[in-house]
C-alpha positions as CSV (number, residue, x, y, z in Angstrom):
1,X,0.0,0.0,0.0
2,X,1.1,3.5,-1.0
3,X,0.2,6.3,1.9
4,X,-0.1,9.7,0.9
5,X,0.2,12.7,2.8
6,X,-2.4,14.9,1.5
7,X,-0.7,18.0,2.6
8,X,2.3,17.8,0.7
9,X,3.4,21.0,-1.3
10,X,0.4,23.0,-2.6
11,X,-1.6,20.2,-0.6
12,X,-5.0,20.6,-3.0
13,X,-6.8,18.0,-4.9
14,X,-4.4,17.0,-7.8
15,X,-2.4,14.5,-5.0
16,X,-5.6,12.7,-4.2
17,X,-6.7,12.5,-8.1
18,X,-3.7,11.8,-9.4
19,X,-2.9,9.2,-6.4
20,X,-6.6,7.5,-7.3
21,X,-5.6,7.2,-11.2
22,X,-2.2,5.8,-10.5
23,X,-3.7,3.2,-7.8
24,X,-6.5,2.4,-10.5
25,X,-3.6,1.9,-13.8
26,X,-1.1,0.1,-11.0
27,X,-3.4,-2.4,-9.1
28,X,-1.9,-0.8,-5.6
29,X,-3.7,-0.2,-2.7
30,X,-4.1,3.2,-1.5
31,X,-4.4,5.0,1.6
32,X,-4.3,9.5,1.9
33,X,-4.4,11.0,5.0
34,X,-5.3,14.9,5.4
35,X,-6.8,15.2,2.1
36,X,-6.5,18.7,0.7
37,X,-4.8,19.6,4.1
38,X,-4.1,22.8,2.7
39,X,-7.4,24.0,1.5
40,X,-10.0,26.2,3.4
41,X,-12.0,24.1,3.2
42,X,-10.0,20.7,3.9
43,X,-11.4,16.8,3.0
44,X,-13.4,15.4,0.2
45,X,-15.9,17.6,-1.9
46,X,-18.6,16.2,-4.2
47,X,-16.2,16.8,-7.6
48,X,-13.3,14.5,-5.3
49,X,-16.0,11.6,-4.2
50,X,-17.6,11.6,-7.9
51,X,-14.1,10.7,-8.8
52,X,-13.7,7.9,-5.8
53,X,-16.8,6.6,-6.6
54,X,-15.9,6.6,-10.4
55,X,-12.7,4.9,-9.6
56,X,-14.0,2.5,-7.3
57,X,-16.9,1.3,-10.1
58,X,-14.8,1.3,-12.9
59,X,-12.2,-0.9,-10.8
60,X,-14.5,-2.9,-8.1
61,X,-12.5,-1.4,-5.6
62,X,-13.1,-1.6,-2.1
63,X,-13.4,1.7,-0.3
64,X,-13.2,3.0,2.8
65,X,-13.8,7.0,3.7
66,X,-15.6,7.7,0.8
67,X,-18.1,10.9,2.0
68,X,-18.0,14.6,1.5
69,X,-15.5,16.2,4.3
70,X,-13.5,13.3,4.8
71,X,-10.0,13.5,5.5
72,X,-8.5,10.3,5.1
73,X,-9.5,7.3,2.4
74,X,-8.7,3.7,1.3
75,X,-9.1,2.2,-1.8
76,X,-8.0,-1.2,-2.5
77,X,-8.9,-1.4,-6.6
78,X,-9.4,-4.2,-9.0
79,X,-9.6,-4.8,-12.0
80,X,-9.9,-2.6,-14.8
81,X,-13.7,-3.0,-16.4
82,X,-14.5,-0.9,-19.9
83,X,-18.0,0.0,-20.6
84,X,-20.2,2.6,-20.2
85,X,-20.7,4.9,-17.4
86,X,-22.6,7.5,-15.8
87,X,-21.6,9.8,-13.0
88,X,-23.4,12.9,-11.6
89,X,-21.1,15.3,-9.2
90,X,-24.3,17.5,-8.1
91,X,-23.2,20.8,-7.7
92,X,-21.1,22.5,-10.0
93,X,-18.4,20.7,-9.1
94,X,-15.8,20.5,-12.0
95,X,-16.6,17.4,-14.5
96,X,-12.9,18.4,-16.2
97,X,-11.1,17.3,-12.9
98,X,-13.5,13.9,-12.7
99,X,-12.6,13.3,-16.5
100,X,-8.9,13.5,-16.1
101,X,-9.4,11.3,-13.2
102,X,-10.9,8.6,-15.1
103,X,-9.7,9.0,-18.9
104,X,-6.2,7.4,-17.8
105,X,-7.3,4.7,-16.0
106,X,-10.0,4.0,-19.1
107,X,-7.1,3.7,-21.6
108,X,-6.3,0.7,-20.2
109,X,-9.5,-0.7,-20.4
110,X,-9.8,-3.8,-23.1
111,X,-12.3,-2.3,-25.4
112,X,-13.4,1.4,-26.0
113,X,-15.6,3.0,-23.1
114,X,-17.8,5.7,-22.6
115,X,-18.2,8.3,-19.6
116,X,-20.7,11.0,-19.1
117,X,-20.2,13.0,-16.1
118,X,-22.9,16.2,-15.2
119,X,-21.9,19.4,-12.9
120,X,-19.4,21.9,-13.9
121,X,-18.1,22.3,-17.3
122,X,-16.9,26.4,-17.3
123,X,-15.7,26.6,-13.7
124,X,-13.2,28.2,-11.3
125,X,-9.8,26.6,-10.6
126,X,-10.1,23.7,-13.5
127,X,-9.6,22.9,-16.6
128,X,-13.1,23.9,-19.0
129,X,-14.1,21.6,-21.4
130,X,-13.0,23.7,-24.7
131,X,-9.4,23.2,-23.2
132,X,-9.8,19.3,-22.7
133,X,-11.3,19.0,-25.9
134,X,-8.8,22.0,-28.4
135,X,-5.7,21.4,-26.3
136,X,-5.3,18.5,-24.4
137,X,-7.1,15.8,-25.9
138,X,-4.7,16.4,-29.1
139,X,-1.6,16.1,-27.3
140,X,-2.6,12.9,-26.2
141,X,-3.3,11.4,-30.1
142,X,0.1,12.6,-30.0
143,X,0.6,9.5,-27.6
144,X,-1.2,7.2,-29.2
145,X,-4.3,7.6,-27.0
146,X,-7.7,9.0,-28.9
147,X,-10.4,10.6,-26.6
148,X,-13.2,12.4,-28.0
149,X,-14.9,14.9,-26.0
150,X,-18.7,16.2,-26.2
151,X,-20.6,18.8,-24.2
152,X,-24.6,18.1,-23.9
153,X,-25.0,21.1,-21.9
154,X,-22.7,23.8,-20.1
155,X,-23.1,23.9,-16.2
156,X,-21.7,27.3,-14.3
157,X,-20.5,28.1,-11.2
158,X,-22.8,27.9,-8.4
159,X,-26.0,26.3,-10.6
160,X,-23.6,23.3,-12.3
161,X,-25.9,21.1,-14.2
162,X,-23.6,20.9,-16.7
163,X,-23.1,17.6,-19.1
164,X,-20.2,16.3,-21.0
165,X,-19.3,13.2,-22.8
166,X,-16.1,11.3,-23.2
167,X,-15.9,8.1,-25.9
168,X,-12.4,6.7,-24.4
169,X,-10.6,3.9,-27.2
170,X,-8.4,1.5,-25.1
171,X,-4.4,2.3,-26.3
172,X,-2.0,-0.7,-26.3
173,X,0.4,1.8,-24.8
174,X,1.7,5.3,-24.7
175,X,4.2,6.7,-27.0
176,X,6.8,9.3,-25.6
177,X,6.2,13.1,-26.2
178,X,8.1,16.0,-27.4
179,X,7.1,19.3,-26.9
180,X,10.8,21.2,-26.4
181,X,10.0,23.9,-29.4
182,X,6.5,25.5,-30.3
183,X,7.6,27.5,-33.4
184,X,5.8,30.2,-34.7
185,X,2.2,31.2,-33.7
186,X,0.0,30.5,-37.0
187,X,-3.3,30.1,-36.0
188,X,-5.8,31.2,-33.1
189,X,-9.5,30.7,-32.6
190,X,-11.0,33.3,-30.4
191,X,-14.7,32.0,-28.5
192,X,-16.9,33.9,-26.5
193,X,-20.0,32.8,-25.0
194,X,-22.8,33.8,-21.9
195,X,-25.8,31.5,-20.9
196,X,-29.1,33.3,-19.6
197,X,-27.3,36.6,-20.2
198,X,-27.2,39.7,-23.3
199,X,-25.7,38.3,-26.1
200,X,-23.8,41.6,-26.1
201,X,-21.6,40.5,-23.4
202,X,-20.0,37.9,-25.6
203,X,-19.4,40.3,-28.3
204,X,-17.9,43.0,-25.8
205,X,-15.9,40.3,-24.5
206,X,-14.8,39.2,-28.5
207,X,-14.2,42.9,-29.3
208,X,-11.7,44.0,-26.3
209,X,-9.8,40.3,-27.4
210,X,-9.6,41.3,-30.9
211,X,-8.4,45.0,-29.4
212,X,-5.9,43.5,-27.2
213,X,-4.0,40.8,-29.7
214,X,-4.4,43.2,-32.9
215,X,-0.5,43.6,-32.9
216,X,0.0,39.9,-33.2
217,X,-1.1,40.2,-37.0
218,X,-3.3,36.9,-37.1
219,X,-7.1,37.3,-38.1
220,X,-8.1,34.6,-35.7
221,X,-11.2,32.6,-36.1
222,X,-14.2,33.2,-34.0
223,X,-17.1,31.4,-32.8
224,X,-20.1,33.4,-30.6
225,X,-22.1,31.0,-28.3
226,X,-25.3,31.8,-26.8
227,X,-25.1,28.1,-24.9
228,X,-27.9,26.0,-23.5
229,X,-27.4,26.1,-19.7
230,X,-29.6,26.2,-16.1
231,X,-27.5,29.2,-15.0
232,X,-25.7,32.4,-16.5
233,X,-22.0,32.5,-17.4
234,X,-19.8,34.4,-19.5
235,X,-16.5,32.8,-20.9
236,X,-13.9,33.7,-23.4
237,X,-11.3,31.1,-24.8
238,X,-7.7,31.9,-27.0
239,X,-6.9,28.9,-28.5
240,X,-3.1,29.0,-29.9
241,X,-2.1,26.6,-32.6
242,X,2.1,27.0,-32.8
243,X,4.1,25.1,-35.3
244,X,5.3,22.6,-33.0
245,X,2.3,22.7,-30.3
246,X,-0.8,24.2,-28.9
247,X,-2.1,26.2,-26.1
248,X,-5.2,27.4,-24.4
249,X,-5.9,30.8,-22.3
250,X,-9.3,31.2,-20.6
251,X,-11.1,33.5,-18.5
252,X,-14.8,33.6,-17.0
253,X,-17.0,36.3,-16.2
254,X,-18.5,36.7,-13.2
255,X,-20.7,39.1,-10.9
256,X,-19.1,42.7,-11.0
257,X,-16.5,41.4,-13.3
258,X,-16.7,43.8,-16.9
259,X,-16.4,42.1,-20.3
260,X,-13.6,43.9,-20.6
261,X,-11.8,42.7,-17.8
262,X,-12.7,39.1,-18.8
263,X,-10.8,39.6,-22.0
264,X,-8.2,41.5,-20.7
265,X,-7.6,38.4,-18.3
266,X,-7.5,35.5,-21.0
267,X,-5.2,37.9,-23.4
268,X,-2.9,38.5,-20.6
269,X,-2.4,35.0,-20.1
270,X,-1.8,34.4,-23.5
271,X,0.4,37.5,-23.9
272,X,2.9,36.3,-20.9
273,X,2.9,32.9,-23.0
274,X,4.4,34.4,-25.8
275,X,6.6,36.4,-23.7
276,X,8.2,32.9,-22.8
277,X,10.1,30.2,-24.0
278,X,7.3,27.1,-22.8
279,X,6.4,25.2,-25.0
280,X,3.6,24.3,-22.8
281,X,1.5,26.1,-20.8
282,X,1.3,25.5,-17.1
283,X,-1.8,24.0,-17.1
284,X,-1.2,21.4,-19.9
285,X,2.8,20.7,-18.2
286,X,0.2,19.7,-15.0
287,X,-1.7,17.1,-17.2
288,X,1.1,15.4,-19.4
289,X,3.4,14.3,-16.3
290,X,1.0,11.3,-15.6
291,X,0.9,10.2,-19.2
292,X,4.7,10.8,-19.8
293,X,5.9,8.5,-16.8
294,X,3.2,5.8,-18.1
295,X,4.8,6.2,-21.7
296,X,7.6,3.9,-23.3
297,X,10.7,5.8,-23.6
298,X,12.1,9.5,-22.7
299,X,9.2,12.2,-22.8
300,X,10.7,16.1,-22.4
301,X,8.6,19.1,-22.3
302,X,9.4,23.2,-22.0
303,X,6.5,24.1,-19.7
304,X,6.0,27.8,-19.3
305,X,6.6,27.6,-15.6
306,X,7.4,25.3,-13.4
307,X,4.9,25.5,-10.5
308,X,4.4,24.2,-6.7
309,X,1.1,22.3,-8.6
310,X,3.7,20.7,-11.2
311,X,6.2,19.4,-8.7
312,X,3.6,18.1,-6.1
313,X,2.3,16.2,-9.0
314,X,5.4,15.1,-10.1
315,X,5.9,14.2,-6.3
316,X,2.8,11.8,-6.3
317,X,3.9,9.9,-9.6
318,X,6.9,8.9,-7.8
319,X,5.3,7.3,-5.1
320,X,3.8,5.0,-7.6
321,X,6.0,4.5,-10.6
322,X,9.6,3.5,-10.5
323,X,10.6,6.7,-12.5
324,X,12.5,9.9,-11.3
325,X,12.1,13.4,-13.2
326,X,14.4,15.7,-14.1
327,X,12.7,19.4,-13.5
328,X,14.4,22.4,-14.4
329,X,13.2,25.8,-13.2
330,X,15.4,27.6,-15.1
331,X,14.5,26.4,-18.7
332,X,11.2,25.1,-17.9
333,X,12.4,21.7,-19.2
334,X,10.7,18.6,-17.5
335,X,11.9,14.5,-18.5
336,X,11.2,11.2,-17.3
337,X,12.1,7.8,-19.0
338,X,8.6,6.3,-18.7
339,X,8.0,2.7,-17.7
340,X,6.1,1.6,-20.7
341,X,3.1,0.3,-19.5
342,X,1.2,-1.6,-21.9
């Protein structure tokens, strides 16, 4: 059994996630104490338990702890079981953070599966759906791994009700990755959307982002969503296609918060990426670690920062997988000689 201390380095809820997946892939028992020790608001939520649960389905695990607020938790899992599942968070707890839970484990399923998960799908502090589905799901075709994405209905912060759909093939293994250079910028797809609110916003919010990254010299795509959804939300996405990879820069709107400011907030991000040498942006270097120590052969990135997030992550792999990285907070560079698991 691996024990994890859920209050190592930033102490959230990537260690428990990423120490579930890892269990789920590895077939080893699993026990964290003080989960999201450093949190607020410290213990399980409903996003972490729809992911235990998940977990525990999808592998016939045996459980112990699993309830919102708890600090500590055992899984013992099985075996890996493809098929089709449904999972519903009930709040607007973030269905991006239950999907990257499950899509690894899922990939080493025997046949294809399918997931649909409902809450949050444009939410604080985690990944939205039009980055899972633009930017990360291609890196991992990259890898030999095909996920396709599809959103039912959006779900905002507090209302949720969100749903989102994830066909999962089974991959016979995981190719190394590359991502050291990301070339010239030559495309960029600008979308802005609201729920239950003006479509105006979205158009303030597209015309301040055009404003912002004139200079740049692209005419970028655009797409205007009024989407389907039980609650109101504003959101604006930058999606960066480079020669050699790809990044996404979000921002949501929220009470008090100008359209302005919402596009000021994604083109910053972006901005400060191109100000860099990453090849990655810090979000994406956060989800690749997991998939590059599971990979056959030597995986590098250049992620645009190396973060507290990033290392704690890279801190939990360890405990699992016979692999050591090689971080380097000057250049951004991150390596690991995977282990190949097939």
């Amino acid at each position: 059994m691996v024990t994890i201390d859920g209050r190592h380095g930033e102490g959230g809820g990537q260690i428990l996630r990423t120490a579930l997946t890892l269990s789920a892939i590895l077939g080893i028992p699993l026990r964290v104490h003080h989960i999201r020790g450093n949190r607020e608001k410290p213990g399980l939520r409903p996003q972490h338990l729809t992911a235990v649960n998940a977990l525990a389905r999808i592998t016939g695990a045996r459980v112990e702890g699993a309830r919102v607020n708890s600090s500590e938790l055992t899984l013992v899992p099985g075996k890996i079981e493809a098929g089709t599942y449904s999972f519903e968070i009930g709040t607007a707890g973030s269905t991006g953070l239950a999907l990257q839970t499950v899509i690894p484990v899922l990939l080493y399923g025997k046949t294809p599966s399918q997931v649909e998960i409902s809450g949050g799908t444009h939410v604080p502090w985690s990944p939205p759906f039009h980055y899972l589905q633009s930017i990360f799901a291609p890196v991992l075709e990259n890898m030999g791994a095909t996920v396709s994405l599809e959103i039912k209905q959006w779900g905002w912060y507090p209302r949720g009700g969100g749903r989102v759909r994830a066909i999962i093939e089974n991959a016979r293994g995981l190719g190394a990755l590359h991502l050291s250079n990301r070339g010239e910028l030559v495309n960029l797809h600008l979308l802005s959307a609201v729920s239950n609110l003006p479509l105006s916003i979205a158009e303030r919010q597209r015309d301040q982002a055009l404003k912002r990254i004139e200079h740049l010299g692209l005419g970028p795509s655009i797409s205007m969503v009024d989407a389907h959804s039980p609650g109101q939300g504003t959101f604006i996405f930058l999606a960066a296609e480079f020669e050699g990879t790809k990044g996404g820069f979000t921002s949501l709107g929220r009470r008090g918060k100008s359209a302005e400011a919402v596009a000021d907030e994604a083109c910053d991000k972006l901005l400060r990426f191109l100000d860099g040498n990453g090849a990655v942006d810090r979000h994406l270097a956060d989800q690749l670690v997991l998939y590059m120590a599971l990979a056959k052969g030597r995986s590098t990135i250049v992620a645009e920062t190396i973060t507290e997030h990033l290392l704690t992550n890279i801190w939990v792999i360890e405990q699992f997988a016979p692999v050591g990285f090689d971080a380097d907070q000057k250049t951004g560079t991150v390596a690991v000689n995977g282990i190949g698991l097939e």
